[in-house]
C-alpha positions as CSV (number, residue, x, y, z in Angstrom):
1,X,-61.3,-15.9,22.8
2,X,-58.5,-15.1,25.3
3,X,-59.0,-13.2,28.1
4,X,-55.8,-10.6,28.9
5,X,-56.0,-10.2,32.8
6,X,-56.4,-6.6,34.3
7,X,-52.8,-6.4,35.7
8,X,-51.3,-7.8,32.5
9,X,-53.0,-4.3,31.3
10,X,-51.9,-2.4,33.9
11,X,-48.5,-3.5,33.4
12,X,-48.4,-3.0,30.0
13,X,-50.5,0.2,29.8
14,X,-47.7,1.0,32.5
15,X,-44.8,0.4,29.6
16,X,-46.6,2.1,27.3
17,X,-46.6,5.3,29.5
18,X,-42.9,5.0,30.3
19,X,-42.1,4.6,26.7
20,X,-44.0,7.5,25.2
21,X,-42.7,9.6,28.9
22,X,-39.2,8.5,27.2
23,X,-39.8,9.5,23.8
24,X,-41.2,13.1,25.2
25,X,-38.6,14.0,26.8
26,X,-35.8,13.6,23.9
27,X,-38.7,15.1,21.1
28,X,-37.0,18.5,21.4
29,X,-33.4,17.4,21.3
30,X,-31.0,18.6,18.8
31,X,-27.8,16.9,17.7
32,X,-24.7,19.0,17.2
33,X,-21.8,18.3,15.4
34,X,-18.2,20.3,15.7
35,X,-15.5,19.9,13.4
36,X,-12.0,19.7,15.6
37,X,-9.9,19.1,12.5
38,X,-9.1,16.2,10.2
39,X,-11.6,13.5,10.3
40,X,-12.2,14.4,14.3
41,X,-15.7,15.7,14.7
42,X,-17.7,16.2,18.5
43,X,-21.2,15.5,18.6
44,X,-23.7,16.8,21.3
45,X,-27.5,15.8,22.4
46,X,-28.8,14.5,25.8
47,X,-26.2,12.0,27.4
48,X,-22.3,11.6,27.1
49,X,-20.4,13.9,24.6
50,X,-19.6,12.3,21.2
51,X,-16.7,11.4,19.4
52,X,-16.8,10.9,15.5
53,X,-14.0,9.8,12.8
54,X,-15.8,10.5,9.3
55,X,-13.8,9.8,6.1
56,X,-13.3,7.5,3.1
57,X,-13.3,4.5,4.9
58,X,-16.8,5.4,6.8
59,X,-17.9,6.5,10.0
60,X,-16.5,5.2,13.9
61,X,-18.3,7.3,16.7
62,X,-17.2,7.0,20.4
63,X,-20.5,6.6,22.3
64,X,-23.9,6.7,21.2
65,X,-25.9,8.1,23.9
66,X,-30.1,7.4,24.5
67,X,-32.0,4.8,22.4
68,X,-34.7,7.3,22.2
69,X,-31.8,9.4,20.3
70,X,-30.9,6.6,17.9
71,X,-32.1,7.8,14.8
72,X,-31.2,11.2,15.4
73,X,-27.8,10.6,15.9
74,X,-27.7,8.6,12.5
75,X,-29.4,11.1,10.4
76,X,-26.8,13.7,12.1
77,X,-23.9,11.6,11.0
78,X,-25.2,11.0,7.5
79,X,-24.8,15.0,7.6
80,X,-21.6,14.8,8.0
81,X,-21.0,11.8,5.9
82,X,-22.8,9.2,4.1
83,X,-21.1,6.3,4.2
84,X,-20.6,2.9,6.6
85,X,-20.5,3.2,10.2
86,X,-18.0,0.6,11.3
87,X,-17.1,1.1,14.5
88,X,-18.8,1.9,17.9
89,X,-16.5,2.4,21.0
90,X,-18.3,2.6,24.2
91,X,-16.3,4.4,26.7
92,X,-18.1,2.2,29.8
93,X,-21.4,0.9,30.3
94,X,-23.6,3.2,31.2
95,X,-27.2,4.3,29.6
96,X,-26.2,7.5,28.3
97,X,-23.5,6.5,26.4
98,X,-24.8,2.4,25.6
99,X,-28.3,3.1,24.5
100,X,-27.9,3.1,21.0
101,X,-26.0,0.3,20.6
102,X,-28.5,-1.9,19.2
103,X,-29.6,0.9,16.3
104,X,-26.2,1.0,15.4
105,X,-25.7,-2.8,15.8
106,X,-28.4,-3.8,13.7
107,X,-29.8,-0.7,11.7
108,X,-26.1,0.6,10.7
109,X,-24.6,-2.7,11.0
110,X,-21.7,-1.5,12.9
111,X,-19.0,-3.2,15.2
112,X,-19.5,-2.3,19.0
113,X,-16.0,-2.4,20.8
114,X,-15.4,-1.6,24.9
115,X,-13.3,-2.8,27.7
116,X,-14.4,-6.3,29.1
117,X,-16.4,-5.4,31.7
118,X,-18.3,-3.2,29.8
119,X,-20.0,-6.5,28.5
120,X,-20.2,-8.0,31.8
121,X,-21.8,-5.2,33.4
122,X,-24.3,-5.1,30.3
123,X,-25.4,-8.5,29.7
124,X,-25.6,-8.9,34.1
125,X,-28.8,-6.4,33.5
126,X,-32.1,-8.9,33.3
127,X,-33.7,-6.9,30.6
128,X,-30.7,-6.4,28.6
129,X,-30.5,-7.3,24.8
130,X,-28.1,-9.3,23.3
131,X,-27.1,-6.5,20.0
132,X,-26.6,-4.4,23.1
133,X,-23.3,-5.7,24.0
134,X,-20.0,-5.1,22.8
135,X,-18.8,-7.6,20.2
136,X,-15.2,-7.0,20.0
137,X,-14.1,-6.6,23.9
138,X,-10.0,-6.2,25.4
139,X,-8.5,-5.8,29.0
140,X,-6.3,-2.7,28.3
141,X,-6.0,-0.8,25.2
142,X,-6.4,-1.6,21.5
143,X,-5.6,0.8,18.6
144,X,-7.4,1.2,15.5
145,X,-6.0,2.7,11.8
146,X,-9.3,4.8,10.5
147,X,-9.7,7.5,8.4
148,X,-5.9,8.5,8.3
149,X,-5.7,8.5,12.3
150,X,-4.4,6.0,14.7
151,X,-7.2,5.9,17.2
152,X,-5.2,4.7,20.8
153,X,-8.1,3.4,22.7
154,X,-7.0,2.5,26.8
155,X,-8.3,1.3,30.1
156,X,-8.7,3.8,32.9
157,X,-8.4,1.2,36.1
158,X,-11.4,1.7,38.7
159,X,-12.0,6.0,38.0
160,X,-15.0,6.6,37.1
161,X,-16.5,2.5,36.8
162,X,-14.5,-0.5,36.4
163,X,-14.4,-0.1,32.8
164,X,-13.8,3.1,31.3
165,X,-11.6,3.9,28.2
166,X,-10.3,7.1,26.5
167,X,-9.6,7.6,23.0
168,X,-6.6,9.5,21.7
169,X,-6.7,10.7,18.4
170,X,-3.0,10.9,17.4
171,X,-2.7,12.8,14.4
172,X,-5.6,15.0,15.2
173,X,-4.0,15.7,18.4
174,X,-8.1,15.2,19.8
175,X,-8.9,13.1,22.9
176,X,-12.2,11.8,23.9
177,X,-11.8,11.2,27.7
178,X,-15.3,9.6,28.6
179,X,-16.8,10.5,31.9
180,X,-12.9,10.6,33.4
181,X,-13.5,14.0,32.8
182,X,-17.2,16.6,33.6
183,X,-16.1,20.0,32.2
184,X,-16.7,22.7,35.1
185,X,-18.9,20.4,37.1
186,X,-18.6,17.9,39.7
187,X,-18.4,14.4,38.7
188,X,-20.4,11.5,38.6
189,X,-18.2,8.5,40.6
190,X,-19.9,4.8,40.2
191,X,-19.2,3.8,43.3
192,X,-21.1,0.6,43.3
193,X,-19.7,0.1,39.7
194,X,-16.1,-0.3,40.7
195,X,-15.4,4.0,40.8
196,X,-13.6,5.3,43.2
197,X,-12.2,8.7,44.1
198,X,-8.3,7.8,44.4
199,X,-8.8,5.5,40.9
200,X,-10.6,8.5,39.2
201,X,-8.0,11.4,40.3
202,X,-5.4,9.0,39.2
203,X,-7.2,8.5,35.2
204,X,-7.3,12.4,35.1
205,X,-3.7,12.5,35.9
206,X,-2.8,9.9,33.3
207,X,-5.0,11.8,30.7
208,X,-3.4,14.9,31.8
209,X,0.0,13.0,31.0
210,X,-0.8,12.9,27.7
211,X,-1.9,16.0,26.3
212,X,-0.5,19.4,25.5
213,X,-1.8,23.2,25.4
214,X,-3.3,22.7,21.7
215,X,-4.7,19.4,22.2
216,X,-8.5,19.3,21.9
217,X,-10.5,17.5,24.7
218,X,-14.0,15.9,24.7
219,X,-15.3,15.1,27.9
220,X,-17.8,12.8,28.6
221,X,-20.4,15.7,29.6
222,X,-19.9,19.5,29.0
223,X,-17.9,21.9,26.1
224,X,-15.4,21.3,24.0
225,X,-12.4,21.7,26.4
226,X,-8.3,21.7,27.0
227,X,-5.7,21.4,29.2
228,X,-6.7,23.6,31.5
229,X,-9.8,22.9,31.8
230,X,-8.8,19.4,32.7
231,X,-6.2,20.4,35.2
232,X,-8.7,22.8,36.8
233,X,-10.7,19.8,37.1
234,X,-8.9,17.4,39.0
235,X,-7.4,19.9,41.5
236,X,-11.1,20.9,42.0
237,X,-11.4,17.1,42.8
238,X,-8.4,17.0,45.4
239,X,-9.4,20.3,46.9
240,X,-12.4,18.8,47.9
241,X,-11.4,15.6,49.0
242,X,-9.2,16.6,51.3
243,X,-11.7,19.0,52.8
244,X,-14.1,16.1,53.3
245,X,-11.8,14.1,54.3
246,X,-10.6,16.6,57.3
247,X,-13.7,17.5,58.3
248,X,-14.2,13.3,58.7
249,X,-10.8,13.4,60.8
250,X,-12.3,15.8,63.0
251,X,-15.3,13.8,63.6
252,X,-17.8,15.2,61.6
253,X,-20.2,12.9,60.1
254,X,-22.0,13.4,56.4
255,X,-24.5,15.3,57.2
256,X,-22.3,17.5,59.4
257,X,-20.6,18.5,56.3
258,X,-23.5,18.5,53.9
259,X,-25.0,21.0,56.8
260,X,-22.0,22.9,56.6
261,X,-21.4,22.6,52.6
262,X,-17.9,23.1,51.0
263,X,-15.9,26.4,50.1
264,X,-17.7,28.7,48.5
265,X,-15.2,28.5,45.7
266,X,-16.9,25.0,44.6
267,X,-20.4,26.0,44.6
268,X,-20.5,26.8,41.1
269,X,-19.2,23.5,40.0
270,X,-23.3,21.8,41.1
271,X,-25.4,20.9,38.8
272,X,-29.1,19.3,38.0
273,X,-27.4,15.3,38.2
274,X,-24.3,15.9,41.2
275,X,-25.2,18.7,43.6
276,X,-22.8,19.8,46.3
277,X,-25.1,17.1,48.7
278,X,-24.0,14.2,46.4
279,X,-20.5,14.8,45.6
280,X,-19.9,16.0,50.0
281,X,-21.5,11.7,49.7
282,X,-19.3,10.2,47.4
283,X,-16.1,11.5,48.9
284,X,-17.4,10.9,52.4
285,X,-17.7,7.1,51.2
């Protein structure tokens, strides 16, 4: 008989809590969907926004949020349509908007596409799972004819990681802008993932570039939004930055300036994952 030592059951017993802790807290979530016009739908759940082209050729989604939320997210799209998912694009690499991937790899069968470094940053994890990565990878932008709509999918160089994309919809006049954009909230800058603050002002400005008054946006968390919205956004993002950085001029340090906090016109923009302590950080750094 084999004996099964007591930390191998502590560890496991330990796995078992964090799965079941994991399952818990995504029992009560609900996935959305929104129709923005031709095939073009938005889906919403726990994690990054998500984009969906449904029509006679099947189903691509952009992002596919929490494992846990794998089988939600499928049934939700069989709602909408019942056919083939082909296509998976992950905007970049991170769990929110990756954990899926291997449902929809090997339940849906579908094709995972990302920037390169989306893969590299993926299969560098030690626990990470092969159906996890992306299987179709490029270094700048790659278009795909779907559904009726030209789908322009492009880098956005060191913003929020090293390996975001968007994903203009062209004749739905939709964009899906990944977390290069946090509706009415501060954003979330990998800093240690190849983010910065200059590289991320400088995406929202391109994005900005590119859309009109009537064009629908999807950011990667938050509502449906628009132009404004977006250009709200970014001079939200400059405002601050140049307080920080003139408080840092005059030599304040970090805490200095988390002690002293930032106009009051910005404190509506904290929430539960960036408070106003965190973002003072990020542009401090």
């Amino acid at each position: 008989m084999r004996i099964i030592s007591l930390s191998a059951l502590i560890i496991a017993a330990g796995f078992l809590s964090n799965l079941v802790s994991a399952q818990d807290r995504f029992a009560d979530v609900e996935i959305q969907s929104q129709h923005l016009g031709g095939s073009v739908y938005m889906m919403t759940g726990a994690g990054g926004n998500i984009g969906v082209s449904a029509g006679d050729e099947g189903l691509l989604i952009i992002d596919d949020q929490f494992e846990p939320l794998a089988e939600k997210i499928s049934n939700a799209l069989d709602q909408i349509v019942k056919g083939k998912l082909r296509y998976v694009i992950n905007t970049h690499y991170h769990g929110d908007h990756t954990g899926s991937n291997v449902y929809m790899r090997e339940v849906r069968d579908a094709t995972v596409f990302a920037h390169d470094n989306v893969r590299t940053r993926l299969a560098s994890k030690p626990d990470h799972k092969h159906a996890e990565l992306p299987v179709v990878t490029y270094a700048q932008s790659v278009n795909i004819h779907f559904n009726g709509e030209t789908l322009d999918v492009f880098h956005l160089s060191y913003a929020h990681t090293d390996g975001d994309s968007a994903v203009y919809f062209k004749q739905a006049d939709v964009l899906h802008a990944g977390d290069v954009f946090f509706k009415d909230r501060f954003p979330y800058i990998d800093l240690d993932a190849g983010g910065s603050v200059a590289g991320y002002i400088a995406g929202v400005e391109h994005l900005l570039t590119l859309v009109s008054d009537q064009t629908k946006i999807i950011p990667g968390h938050g509502d449906l939004a628009n132009k404004a919205d977006m250009q709200r956004f970014v001079d939200m993002i400059k405002a601050t930055s140049a307080e920080v950085k003139q408080h840092k001029i005059n030599g304040m340090t970090v805490d200095d300036i988390v002690d002293a906090g930032l106009d009051e016109q910005w404190k509506d923009w904290a929430w539960q994952f960036i408070s106003e302590e965190k973002w003072i950080k990020t542009l401090y750094q």
